[in-house]
C-alpha positions as CSV (number, residue, x, y, z in Angstrom):
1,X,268.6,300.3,96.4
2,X,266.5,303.2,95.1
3,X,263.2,304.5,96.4
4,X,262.0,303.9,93.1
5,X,262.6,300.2,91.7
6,X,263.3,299.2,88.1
7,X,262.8,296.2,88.6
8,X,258.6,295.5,88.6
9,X,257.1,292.8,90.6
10,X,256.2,291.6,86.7
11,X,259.7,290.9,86.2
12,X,260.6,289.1,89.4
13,X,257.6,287.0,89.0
14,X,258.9,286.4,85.5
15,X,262.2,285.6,87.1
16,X,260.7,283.1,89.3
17,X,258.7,281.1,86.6
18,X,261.8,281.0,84.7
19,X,263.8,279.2,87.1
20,X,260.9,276.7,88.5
21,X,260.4,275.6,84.3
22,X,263.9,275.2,84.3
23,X,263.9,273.3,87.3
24,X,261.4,271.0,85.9
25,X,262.8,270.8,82.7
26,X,266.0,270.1,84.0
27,X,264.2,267.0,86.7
28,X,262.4,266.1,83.6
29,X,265.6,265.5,81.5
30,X,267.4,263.6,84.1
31,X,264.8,261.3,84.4
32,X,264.5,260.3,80.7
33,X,268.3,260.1,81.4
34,X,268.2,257.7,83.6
35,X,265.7,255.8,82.3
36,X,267.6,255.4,78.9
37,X,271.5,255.6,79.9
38,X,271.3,255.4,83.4
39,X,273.8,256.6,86.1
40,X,276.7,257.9,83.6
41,X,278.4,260.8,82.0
42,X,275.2,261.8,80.4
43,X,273.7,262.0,83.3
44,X,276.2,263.9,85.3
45,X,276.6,266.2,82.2
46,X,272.8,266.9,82.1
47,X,273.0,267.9,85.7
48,X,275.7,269.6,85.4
49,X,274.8,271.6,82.2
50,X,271.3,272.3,84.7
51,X,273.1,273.9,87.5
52,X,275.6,275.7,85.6
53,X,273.0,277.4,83.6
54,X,270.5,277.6,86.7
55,X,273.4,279.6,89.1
56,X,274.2,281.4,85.9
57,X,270.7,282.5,85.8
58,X,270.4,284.0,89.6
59,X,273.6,286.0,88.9
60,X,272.6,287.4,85.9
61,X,269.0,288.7,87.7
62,X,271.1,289.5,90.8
63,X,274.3,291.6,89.0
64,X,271.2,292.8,86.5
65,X,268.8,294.6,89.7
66,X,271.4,296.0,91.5
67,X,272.8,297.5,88.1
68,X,269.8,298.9,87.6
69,X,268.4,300.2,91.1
70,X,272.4,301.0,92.5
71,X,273.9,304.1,92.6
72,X,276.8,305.4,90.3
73,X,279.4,304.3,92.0
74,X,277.5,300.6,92.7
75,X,276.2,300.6,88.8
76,X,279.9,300.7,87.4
77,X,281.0,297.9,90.2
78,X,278.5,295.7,89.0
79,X,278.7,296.0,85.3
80,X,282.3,295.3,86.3
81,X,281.0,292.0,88.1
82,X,278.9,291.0,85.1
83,X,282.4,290.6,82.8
84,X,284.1,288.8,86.0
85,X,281.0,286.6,86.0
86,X,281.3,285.5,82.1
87,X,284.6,285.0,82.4
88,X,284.1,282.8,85.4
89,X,281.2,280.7,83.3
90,X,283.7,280.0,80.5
91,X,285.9,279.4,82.8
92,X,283.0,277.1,85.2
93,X,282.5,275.5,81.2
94,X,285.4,274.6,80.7
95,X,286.6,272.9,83.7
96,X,283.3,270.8,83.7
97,X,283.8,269.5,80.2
98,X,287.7,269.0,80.4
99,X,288.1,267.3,84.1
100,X,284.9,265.9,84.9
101,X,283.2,262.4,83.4
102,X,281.0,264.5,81.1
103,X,279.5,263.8,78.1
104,X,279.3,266.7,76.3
105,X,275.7,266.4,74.9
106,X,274.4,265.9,78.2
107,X,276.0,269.4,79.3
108,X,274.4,271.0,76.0
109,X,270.9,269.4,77.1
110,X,271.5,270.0,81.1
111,X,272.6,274.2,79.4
112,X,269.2,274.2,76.9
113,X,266.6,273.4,79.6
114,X,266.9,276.8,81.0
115,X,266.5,278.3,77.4
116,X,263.5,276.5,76.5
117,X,261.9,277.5,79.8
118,X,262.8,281.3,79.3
119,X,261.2,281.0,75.9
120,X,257.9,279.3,77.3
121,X,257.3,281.8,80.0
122,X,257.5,284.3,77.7
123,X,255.1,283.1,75.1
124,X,252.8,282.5,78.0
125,X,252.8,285.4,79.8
126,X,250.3,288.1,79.4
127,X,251.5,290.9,78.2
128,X,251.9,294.0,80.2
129,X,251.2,297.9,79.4
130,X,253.3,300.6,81.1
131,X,251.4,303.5,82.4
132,X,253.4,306.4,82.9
133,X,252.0,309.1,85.3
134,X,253.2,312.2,87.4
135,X,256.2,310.8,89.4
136,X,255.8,307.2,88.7
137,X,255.4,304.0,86.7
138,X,252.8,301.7,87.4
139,X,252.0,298.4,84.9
140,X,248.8,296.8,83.8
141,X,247.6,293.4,82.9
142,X,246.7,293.3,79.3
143,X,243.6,291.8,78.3
């Protein structure tokens, strides 16, 4: 990694907000699941639309900060990485829908929570002003 990261502590604590909403979106979902179809193939396709989109998530942030802080050599392997990993979704998609006991409408909800809880952190985040001085980049809260 860099001396000088990209990636602000504004950002991973953006990160981290995102995935605990989705979390409890995703808890949240299988719940009312439950409690209205019970133990079935909407329920396995809500969790596994939720942990598909959740791991999907944390490889996109990881492939994403060490294409951005790497070196030249590292950039190119990880843009590289970030087609492998799309690939690998469809491919993750796919195999889900066709060979497990799925219902497909579960997946889509289990795939949406992590959407809706992107959108809502960002909506209620505060937003930030880049300072740019001699050398470096420092953010503040806006008011």
């Amino acid at each position: 990694m860099s001396a000088n990261p990209v990636i602000t502590e504004s950002t991973r604590a953006f990160v981290r907000r995102v995935e605990g909403g989705a979390a409890l979106l995703t808890l949240a979902a299988l719940a009312l699941t439950h409690a209205f179809a019970g133990f079935g193939p909407m329920f396995a396709g809500v969790l596994a639309g939720g942990v598909i989109a959740t791991l999907n998530w944390r490889l996109i942030v990881v492939l994403a900060q060490r294409t951005a802080e790497g070196e030249r050599r590292s950039r190119l392997f990880y843009t590289m990485m970030s087609g492998f990993k799309l690939a690998l979704l469809l491919t993750a998609i796919g195999a889900v829908l066709y060979l497990l006991p799925v219902s497909p409408l579960g997946f889509v909800i289990g795939m949406t929570n992590l959407f809706i809880s992107i959108a809502f952190v960002g909506l209620l985040q505060r937003p930030t002003r880049t300072v740019k001085a001699v050398g470096h980049t420092t953010e503040e809260r806006g008011a």
